[in-house]
Phi, psi and omega in degrees: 000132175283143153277076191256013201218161197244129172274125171243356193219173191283314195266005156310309185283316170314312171296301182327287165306342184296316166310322198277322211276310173318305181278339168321297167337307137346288162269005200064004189293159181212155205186095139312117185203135174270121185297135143242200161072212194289291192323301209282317172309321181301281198323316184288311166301315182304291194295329181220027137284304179077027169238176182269129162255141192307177201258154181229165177257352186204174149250138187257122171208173170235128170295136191246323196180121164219168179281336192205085189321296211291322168307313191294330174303344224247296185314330178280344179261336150308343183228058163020044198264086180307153191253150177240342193306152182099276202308300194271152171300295146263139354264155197293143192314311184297346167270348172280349176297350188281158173274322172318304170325310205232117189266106191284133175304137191240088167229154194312008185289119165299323157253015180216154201227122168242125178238164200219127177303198140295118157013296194283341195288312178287319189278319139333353179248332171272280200269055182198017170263153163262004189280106155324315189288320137019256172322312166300328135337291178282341156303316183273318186303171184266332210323297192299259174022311192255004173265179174249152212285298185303273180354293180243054142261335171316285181297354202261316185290320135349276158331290168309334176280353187256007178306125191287304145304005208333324191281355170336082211291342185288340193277188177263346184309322172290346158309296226340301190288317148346295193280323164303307165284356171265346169264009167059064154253000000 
C-alpha cells in the first residue's frame, strides 16, 4: 500500500487503524500501540479540545504490547502505519507506558487497543526534536497553548535532566522560552 495521502481528520486516522486492526484479525495479532507525532496531537486536540491540528502525512506509533512482534511489524507496514520506536532520546518509551500518561481511544477494533498520550507528553517530543518541522509545530500551533503549562515545564525539567547531551544547540528546547513568551504563556 502507498501513502499517498494526508490525514486530516480523526476518523481519516480511524480508517487507517481501522486497516491495521482488520489484518490483525487476520492474522491473530493482538496488540496495544501508542499514537504519536502529528496523529497523535490531531487526535488529542480534536477529541478533548475540540480545536484543529495541522494535516499529518503519516501515523506514528509505539508498539506497547503485542502477542507476536514480527507480525505486528509485518502487519503495521501493510496498513502503512509507522513504527517510531527506538528514534527518541526523551521522553523514554516507559513513560508512554503509564496509564496516567495515556488516554485509550474507545473504538470498535477487535485486536489493537489504541492510546493517545497526553498533550504535554506530545509536545514534549516536539521540544526535546531536533525538526524544523518540530519546531514549526510549536510555533504556528494551539499545541503549547492547550497544554497546562505547570505541568509540562514539570516534564520538560524532568526531561532535560536525563539529556545525554542538554547543550545541543539543535534542539528546540533552547526556544522553549521564547516561544512561550511570544504566545504570552
Amino acid at each position: 500500500m502507498e501513502n499517498d495521502n494526508q490525514f486530516h481528520t480523526i476518523e481519516e486516522i480511524v480508517d487507517r487503524l481501522s486497516l491495521l486492526d482488520f489484518y490483525c484479525m487476520k492474522s491473530g495479532t493482538i496488540a496495544d500501540l501508542v499514537i504519536l507525532g502529528g496523529s497523535g496531537i490531531l487526535m488529542q486536540l480534536a477529541i478533548n479540545k475540540d480545536e484543529f491540528f495541522r494535516s499529518t502525512q503519516d501515523i506514528d506509533v509505539n508498539i506497547l504490547l503485542t502477542n507476536d512482534t514480527e507480525a505486528i511489524y509485518h502487519q503495521l507496514r501493510e496498513a502503512n502505519i509507522d513504527v517510531v520506536g527506538g528514534v527518541m532520546e526523551v521522553p523514554p518509551l516507559e513513560d508512554f507506558k503509564e496509564t496516567d500518561s495515556l488516554y485509550e481511544l474507545d473504538m470498535d477494533f477487535s485486536n489493537i487497543r489504541v492510546f493517545v498520550p497526553t498533550l504535554e507528553l506530545l509536545a514534549c517530543c516536539k521540544i526535546f526534536s531536533k525538526r524544523q518541522k518540530d519546531l514549526d509545530d510549536l510555533e504556528s500551533t494551539s499545541l503549547l497553548e492547550q497544554c497546562d503549562k505547570d505541568s509540562l515545564l514539570e516534564m520538560v525539567d524532568e526531561y532535560r535532566a536525563n539529556l545525554l547531551n542538554e547543550h545541543d544547540p539543535d534542539l528546540n528546547l533552547h526556544l522553549l522560552d521564547n516561544i512561550l513568551a511570544e504566545k504570552g504563556i
